[in-house]
LOGUDREN-81016 format. One line per 4 residues: number of its first residue (from 1); their letters; for each residue x, y, z of C-alpha. Coordinates in steps of 0.001 Angstrom, whole numbers, plus 500000, padded with zeros to 6 digits. Layout:
BEGIN
NUM	a	X:Y:Z; ...
//
This chain:
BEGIN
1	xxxx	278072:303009:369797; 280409:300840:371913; 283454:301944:373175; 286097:299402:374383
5	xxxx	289462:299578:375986; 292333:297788:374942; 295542:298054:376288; 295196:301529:375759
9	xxxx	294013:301919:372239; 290131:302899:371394; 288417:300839:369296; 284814:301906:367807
13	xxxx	282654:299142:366057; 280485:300144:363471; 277298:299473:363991; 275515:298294:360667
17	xxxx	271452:298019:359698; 271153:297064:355916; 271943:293918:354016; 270711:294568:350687
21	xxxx	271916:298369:349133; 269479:300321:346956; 271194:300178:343357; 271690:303031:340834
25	xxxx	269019:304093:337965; 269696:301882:334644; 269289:305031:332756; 272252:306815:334571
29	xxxx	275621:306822:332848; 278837:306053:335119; 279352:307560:338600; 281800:308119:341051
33	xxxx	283844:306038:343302; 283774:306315:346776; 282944:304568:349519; 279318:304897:349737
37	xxxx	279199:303896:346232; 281108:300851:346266; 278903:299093:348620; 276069:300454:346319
41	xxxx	274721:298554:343234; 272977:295852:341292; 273518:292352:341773; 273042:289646:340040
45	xxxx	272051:285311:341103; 272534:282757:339525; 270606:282427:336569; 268111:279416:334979
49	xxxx	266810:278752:331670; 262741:277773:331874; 262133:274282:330712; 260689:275695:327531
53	xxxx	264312:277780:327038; 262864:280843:326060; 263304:282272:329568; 265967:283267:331984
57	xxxx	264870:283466:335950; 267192:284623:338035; 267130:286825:341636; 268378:290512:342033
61	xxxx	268281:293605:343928; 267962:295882:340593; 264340:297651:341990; 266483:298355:344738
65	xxxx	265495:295163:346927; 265792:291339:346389; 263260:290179:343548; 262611:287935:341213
69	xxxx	263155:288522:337578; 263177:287176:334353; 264776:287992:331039; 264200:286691:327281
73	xxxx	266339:284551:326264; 267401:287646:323501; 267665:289627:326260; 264793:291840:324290
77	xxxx	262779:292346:327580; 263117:292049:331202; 260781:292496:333864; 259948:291668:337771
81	xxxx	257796:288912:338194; 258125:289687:341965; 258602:292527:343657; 256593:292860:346948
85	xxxx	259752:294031:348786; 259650:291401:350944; 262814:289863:349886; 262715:286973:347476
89	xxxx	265775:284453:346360; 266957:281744:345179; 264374:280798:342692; 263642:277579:340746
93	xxxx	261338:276264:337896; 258877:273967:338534; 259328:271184:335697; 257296:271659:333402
97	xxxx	257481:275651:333705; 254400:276610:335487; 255453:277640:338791; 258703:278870:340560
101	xxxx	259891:278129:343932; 261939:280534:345926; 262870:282024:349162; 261727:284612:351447
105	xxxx	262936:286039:354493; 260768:287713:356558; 260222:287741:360258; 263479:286618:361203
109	xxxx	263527:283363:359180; 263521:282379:355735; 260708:280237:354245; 259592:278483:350721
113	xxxx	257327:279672:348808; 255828:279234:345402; 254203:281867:342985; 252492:281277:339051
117	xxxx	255286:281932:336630; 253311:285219:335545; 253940:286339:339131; 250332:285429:340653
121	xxxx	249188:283797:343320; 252333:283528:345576; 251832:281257:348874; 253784:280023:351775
125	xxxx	254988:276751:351688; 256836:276417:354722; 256799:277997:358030; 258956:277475:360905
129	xxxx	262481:278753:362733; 264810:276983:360593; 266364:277938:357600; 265613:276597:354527
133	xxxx	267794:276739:351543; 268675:274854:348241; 265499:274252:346514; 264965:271239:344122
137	xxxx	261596:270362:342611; 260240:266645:342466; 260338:265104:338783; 256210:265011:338511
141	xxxx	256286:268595:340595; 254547:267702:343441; 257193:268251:345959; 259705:270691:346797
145	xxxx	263355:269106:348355; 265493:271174:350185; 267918:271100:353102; 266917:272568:356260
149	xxxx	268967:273399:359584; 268336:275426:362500; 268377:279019:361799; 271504:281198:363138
153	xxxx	271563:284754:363104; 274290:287409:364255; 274669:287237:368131; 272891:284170:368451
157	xxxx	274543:280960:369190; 271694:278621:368434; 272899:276085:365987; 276321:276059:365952
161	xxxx	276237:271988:366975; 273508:271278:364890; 273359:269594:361997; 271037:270476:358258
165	xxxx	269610:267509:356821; 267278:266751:353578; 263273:267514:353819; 260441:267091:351213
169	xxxx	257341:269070:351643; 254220:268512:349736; 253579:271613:347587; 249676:271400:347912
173	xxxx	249171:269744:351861; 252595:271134:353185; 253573:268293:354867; 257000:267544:355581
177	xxxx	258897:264565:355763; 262640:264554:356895; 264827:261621:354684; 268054:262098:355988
181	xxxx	269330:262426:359965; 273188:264654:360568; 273673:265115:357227; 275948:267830:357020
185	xxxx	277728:269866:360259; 275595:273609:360920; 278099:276218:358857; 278215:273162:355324
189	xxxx	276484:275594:353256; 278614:274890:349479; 276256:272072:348382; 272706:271175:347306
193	xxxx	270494:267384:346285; 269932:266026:343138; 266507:264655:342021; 266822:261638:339729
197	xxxx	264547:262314:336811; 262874:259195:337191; 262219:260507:340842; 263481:257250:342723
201	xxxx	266845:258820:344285; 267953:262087:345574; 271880:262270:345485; 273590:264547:348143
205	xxxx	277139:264803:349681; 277100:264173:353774; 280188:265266:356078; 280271:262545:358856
209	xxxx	284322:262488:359183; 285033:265377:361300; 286472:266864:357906; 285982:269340:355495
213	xxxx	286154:266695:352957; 282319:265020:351922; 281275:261958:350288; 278348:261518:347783
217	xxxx	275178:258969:349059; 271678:258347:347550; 268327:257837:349746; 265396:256333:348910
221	xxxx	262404:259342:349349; 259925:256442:349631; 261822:253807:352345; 264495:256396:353386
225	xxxx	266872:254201:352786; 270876:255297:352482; 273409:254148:350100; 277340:255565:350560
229	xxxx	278438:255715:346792; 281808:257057:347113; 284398:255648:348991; 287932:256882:346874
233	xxxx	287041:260294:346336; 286454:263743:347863; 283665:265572:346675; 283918:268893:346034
237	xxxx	280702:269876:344136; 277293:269776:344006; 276135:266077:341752; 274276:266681:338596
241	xxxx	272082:263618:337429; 272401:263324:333166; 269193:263963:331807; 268380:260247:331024
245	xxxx	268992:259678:334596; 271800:256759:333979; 274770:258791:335725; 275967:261197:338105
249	xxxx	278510:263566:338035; 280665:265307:339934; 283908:267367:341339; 286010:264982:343024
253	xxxx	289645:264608:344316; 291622:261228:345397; 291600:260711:348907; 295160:259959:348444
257	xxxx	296000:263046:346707; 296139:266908:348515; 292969:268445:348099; 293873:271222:345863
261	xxxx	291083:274099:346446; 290650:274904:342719; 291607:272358:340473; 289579:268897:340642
265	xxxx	288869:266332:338501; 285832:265161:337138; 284185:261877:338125; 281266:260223:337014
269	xxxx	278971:257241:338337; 277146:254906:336548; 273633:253451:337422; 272836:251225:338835
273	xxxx	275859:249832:339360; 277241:252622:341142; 280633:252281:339578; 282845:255535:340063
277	xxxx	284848:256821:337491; 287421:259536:336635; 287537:261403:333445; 290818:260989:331999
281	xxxx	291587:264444:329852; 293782:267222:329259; 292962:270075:332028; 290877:270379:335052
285	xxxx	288002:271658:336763; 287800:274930:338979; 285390:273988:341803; 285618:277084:343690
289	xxxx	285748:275211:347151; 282825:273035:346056; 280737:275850:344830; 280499:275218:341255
293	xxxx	278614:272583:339732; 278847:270857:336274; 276067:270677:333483; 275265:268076:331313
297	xxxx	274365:268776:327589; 270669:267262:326798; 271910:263977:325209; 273639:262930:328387
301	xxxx	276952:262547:326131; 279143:265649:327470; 279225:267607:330266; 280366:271042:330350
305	xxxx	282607:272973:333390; 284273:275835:334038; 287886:276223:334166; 290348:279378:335703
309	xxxx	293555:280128:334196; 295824:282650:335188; 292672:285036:336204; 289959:284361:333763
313	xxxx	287275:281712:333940; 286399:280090:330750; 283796:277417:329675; 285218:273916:328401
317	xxxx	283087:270734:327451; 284146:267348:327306; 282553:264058:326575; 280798:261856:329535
321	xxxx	283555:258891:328589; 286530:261600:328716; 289566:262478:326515; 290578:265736:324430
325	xxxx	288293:268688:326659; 287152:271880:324141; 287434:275409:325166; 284350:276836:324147
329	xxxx	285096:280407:325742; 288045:283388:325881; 286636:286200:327295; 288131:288112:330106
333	xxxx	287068:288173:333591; 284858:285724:336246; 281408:284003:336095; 280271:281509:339247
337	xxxx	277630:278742:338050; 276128:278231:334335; 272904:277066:333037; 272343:274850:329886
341	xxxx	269367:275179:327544; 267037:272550:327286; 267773:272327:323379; 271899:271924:324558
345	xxxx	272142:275529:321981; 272954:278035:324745; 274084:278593:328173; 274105:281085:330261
349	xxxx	276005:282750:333750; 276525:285999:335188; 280192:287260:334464; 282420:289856:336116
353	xxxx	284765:292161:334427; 287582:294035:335823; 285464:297111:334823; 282290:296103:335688
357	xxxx	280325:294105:338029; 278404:291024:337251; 276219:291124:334001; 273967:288652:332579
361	xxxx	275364:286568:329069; 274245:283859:326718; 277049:281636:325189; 275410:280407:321794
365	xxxx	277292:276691:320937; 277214:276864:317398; 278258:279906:316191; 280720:280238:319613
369	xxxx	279746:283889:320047; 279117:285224:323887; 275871:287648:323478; 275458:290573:327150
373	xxxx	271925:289845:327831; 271808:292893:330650; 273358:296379:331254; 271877:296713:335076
377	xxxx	275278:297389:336773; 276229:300963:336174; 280159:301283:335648; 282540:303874:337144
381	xxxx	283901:306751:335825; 287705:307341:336064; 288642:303491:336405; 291334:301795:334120
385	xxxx	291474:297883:333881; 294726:296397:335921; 298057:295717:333984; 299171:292374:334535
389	xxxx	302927:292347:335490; 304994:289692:336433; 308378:289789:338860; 310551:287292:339836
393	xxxx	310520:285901:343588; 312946:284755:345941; 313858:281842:344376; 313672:283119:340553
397	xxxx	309365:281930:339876; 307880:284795:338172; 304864:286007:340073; 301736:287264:338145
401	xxxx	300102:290946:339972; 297388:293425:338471; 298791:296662:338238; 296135:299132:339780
405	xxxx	297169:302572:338343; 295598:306101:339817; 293068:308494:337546; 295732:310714:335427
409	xxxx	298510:308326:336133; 301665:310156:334859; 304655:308333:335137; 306915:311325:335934
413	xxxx	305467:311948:339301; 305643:310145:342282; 303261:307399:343917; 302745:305681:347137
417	xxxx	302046:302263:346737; 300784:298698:348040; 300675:295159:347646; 297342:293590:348266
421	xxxx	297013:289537:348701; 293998:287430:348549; 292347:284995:350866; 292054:281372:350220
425	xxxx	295483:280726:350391; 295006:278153:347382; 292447:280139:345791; 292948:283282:343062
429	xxxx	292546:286606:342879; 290754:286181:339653; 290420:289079:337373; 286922:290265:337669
433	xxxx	285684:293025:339351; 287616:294566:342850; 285879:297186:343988; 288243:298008:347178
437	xxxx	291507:297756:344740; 289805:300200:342516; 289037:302058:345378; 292274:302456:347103
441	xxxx	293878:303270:343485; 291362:305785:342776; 292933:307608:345883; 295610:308116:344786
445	xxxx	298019:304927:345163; 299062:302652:342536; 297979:298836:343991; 299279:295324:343123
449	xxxx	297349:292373:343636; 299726:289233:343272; 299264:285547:342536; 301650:284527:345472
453	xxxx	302512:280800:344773; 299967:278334:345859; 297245:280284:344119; 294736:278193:341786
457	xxxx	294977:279245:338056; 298809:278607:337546; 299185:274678:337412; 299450:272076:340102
461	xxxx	303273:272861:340177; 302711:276081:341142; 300295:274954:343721; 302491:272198:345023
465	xxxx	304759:275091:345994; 302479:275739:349065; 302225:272791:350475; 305037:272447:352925
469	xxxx	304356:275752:355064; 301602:278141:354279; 302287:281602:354637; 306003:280956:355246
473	xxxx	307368:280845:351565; 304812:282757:350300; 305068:285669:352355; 308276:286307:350540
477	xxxx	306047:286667:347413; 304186:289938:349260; 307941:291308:350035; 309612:290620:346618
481	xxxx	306441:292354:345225; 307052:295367:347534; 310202:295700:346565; 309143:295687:342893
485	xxxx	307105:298696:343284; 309849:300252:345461; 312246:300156:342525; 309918:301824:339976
489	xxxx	310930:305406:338952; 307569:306885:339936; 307703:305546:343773; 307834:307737:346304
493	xxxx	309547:305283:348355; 306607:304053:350452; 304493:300473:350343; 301821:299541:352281
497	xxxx	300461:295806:352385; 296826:294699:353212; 294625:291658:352787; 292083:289654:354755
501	xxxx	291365:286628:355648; 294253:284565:354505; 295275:287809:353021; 295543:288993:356516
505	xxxx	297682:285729:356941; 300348:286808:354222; 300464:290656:355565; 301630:288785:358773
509	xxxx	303898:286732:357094; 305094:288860:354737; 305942:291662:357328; 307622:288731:359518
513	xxxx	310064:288285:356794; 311322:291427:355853; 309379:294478:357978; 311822:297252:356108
517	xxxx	310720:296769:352971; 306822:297603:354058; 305783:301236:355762; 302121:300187:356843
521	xxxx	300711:297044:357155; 296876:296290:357502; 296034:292320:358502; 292173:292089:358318
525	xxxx	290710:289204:360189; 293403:286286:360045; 295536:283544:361667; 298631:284569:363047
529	xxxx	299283:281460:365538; 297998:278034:364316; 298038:276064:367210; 295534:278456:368817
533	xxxx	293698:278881:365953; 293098:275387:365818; 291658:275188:369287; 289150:277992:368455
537	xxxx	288277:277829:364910; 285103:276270:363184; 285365:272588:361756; 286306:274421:358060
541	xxxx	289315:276239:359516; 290595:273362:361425; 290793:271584:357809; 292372:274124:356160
545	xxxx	295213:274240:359116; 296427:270577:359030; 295905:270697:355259; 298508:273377:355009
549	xxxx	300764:271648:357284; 301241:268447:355154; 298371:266455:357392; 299547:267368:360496
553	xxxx	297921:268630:363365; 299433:271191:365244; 300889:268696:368204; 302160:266666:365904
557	xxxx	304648:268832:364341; 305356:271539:366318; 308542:272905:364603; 306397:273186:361290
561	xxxx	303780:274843:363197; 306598:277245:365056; 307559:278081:361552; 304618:279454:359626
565	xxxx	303054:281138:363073; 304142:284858:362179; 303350:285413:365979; 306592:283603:366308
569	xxxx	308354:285613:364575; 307938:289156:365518; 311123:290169:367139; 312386:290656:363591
573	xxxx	310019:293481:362620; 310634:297244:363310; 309024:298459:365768; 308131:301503:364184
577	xxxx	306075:299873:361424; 302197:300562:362007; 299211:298339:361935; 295957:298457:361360
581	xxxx	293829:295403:362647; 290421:294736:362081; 287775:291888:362417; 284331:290718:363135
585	xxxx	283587:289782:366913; 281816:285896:365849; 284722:285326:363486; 285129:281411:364148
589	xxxx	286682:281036:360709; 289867:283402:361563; 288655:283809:365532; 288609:287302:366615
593	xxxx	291231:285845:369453; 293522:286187:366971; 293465:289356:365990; 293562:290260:369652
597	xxxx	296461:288181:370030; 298211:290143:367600; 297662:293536:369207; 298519:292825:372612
601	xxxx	301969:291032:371133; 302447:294402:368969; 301432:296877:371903; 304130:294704:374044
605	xxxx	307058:295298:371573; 305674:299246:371043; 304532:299263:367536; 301845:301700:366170
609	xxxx	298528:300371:366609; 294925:300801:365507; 292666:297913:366260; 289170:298230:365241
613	xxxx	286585:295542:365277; 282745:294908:364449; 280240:293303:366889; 277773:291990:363834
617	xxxx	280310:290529:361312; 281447:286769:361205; 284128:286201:358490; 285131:289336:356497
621	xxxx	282604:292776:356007; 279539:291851:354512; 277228:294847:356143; 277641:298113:353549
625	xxxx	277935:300078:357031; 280778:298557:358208; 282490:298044:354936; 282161:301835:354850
629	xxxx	283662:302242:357914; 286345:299812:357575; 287452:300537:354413; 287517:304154:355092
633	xxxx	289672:303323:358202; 291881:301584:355862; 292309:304816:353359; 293009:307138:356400
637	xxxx	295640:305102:357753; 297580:304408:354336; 297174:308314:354107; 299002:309103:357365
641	xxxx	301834:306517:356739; 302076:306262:352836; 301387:309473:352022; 301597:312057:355127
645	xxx	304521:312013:357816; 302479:309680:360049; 301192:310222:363435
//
């Protein structure tokens, strides 16, 4: 292990070696939570119905490795239909149901391959030192598209000024032909081609303004030929051809309009005219920053999409020509993308509970019932659901937080407590399933998560209220919150804060506004000085930093840039307050600069410290290793300050 000096304080990376965690036994019932656990488990991909609809595909790690599976449509019977241990993902059906494509990684790179749909006769398709990703079958299933960049691993450099374009490979020869040349910048990863079912046009989104922001063209597979299609509108999710191949739909926002992160409309174009319309009707579409796609019912007359409110995600449908959209679901919790059945009966997605990880379901359309297809994910013993409270702010807007309350909560004692924040800034913290808020309330503290303003789920109003100053108003959010749970009779009088990513924003800015309200504070891998974050930050992060800042770039308005900065504003916290600070080394999203910007201002003005960061983690702890050491960094210190006499 590393050891590194830093103005005096000792930080240890973790040093991490698995990427996939062996899950529980299906037959077990509940287990504990701790640390090890919590990075432990089944997961779930997205799922697929077969072209015949009796059959869902989908990938997971339930055999204790990445695999293929699939699962009756009853959910009567599951089974592998791969599972070498090699590491298999991302799978698709071939047309007309015989074969599946998917991906393996092995040997440093992932490649395509294709197996029988009984789980014979796999074979390599590809094989080279890219990476390959979002899979797409040819109409008369002859040919695989996909999009293909050069491959860039942890501590390796290679790639970050490249670009991932469109390929085609022949299933049967192999050969590969490229259609498309700097499609999309090295680290665009949120969207993926569309076939045309008549096979003559492959729609795709390209990034060729220097923004986060794409537009939607068509090539030609045969001449290679490009068409730019949208010229009015952002697009923000993956296109989806109707069945009958005479539109195209999409997430989109006006380039006029601010790009609100979880609330687009839906647009639609018209072949072969091209002609690009919005849906006018009654509510909008979640895109989860252009990672969830539509789905169009079999008669190419509605199109169904998923839409967050205050938490939950539901399931709405509305027709192709717009007007009055349907709720179709009310459950509780979160689900990412869907799948239609080919008889437009059923659909199905993996959703997330605030009790239980991601299971599989089947929503049946005529009789409106939501059917569990899979038990896989083995729940938690000693766990309660969040309350959902609401406080007023600053400015009299009620806040919504979960209310995270201990094992054997008894309102006569006394608590230690903390305010947790989510990244995204305009994102949500959506109630599904938080492990580490579970965690950190299973030890003994009672946790709020809050909806600071700006978050998606409330209303554009509510999202509007952002849009001035990031951070800056809504940091009072995180310190009206704190002092909610300081005037509760079961407080013991001390609040900690935490969050990461733009959660580790708001702990800056929150702190930065009123330090005496807050006894420990825990940033994890953000942006405390914009300007500078600008100058080092990926293409993404640069967006999201003059998007915040009403368009402008940090010269431009320098004041409005000197006020959201909590690096700016440090002289007003007490000095005594400790921090915790951690982050991954090839951050470029929130650069690791910035965290070490932080301490050094901190260590000038003589506050507490404890910086730790992680030589093999980008953006936020994905390795279980270092998610077990971080997290358990994160306990200890909130023990010392929140609950012991510190040190």
């Amino acid at each position: 292990m590393r050891r590194a000096r830093l103005g005096g304080l000792i930080a240890l990376p973790a040093l991490a070696v698995l990427m996939w965690v062996t899950p529980v036994r299906a037959q077990d019932r509940g287990r504990d939570l701790t640390l090890e656990s919590m990075t432990q488990g089944v997961r779930l991909g997205e799922p697929s119905f077969s072209p015949d609809g009796r059959t869902i595909l989908l990938a997971s790690n339930r055999s204790g490795h990445p695999a293929l599976w699939m699962v009756d449509r009853d959910g009567g019977h599951a089974r592998a239909i791969l599972d070498d241990q090699a590491g298999e993902s991302n799978p698709v059906w071939s047309p007309d149901g015989s074969k599946i494509a998917f991906l393996r990684r092995q040997n440093g790179h992932t490649d395509i391959w294709v197996v029988a749909r009984d789980g014979t006769g796999a074979r390599q398709v590809t094989d080279d030192a890219d990476f390959e990703r979002a899979l797409v079958w040819s109409p008369d299933g002859t040919r695989i598209l996909y999009v293909r960049g050069q491959q860039w691993d942890v501590g390796d450099n290679r790639g970050q000024s490249g670009y991932q374009d469109l390929y085609v490979v022949d299933v049967a020869s192999g050969q590969i032909e490229q259609l498309t040349k700097q499609t999309n910048p090295w680290d665009e990863y949120r969207f993926e081609p569309a076939w045309s079912p008549d096979g003559k046009w492959v729609a795709y989104e390209s990034n060729r303004s220097g923004t986060w922001l794409n537009d939607l063209w068509l090539v030609d597979p045969s001449s290679k030929r490009t068409i730019k299609v949208s010229s009015r509108v952002w697009v923000m999710s993956t296109p989806v051809w109707s069945p009958d191949g005479e539109h195209i739909a999409f997430n989109g926002v006006d380039r006029h309009d601010f790009w609100y992160g979880d609330m687009s409309d839906i647009y639609v174009v018209d072949m072969p005219s091209r002609h690009v319309r919005k849906l006018d009707m009654n509510t909008w579409v979640s895109d989860r920053n252009g990672g969830i796609h539509l789905g169009w019912s079999p008669d190419s007359r509605s199109l169904f999409f998923r839409y967050e409110w205050e938490g939950n995600d539901e399931l709405w449908r509305v027709s192709a020509d717009g007007g009055v959209a349907t709720k179709l679901t009310y459950g509780e919790g979160t689900f990412g993308n869907f799948a239609v059945s080919p008889d437009g009966r059923a659909i199905t997605y993996v959703r997330s509970t605030p009790l239980r990880r991601g299971e599989l379901y089947r929503y049946d359309l005529e009789g409106g019932s939501e059917v569990r297809l899979t038990a896989w994910t083995k729940p938690y013993r000693d766990i309660a659901a969040p309350r959902r409270i609401t406080f007023p702010s600053y400015d009299g807007k009620y806040i919504l937080g979960y209310l995270y309350l201990p094992p054997g909560f008894d309102p006569k004692k006394t608590y230690p407590s903390a305010v947790q924040v989510h990244g995204g800034g305009n994102n949500a913290y959506a109630n599904g399933f938080h492990a580490l808020e579970h965690l950190v309330s299973h030890n003994g503290y009672v946790v709020v998560a809050i909806e600071y303003r700006g978050s998606a789920g409330h209303g554009r109003a509510f999202q509007d209220l952002s849009l001035a100053a990031w951070a800056a108003e809504q940091g009072w959010d995180a310190v009206y919150a704190a002092r909610y749970l300081r005037a509760q009779p079961w407080s013991n009088g001390k609040v900690g804060i935490y969050g990461g990513s733009y959660g580790g924003i708001m702990t800056g800015a929150a702190v930065t506004r009123d330090s005496k309200v807050f006894d420990a504070a825990a940033p994890l891998y953000g942006i405390y000085d914009w300007g500078k974050a600008f100058e080092g930050g990926d293409y993404l992060m640069q967006f999201w930093i003059i998007q915040g800042h009403l368009g402008f770039k940090p010269g431009e308005n320098p004041d409005l840039y000197h006020h959201t900065a909590s690096i700016e504003h440090l002289d007003g916290v007490r000095r005594d307050l400790p921090f915790l600070i951690m982050a991954g080394e090839l951050d470029r999203r929130a650069p690791f600069t910035q965290s070490k910007l932080l301490v050094q201002r901190l260590q000038e003005r003589g506050n507490p410290v404890e910086f730790h960061w992680y030589p093999n983690e980008q953006h936020g702890f994905r390795l279980p290793a270092d998610q077990i050491d971080a997290y358990g960094r994160l306990l200890r210190f909130f023990g010392r300050y929140l609950k012991g006499g510190g040190s």
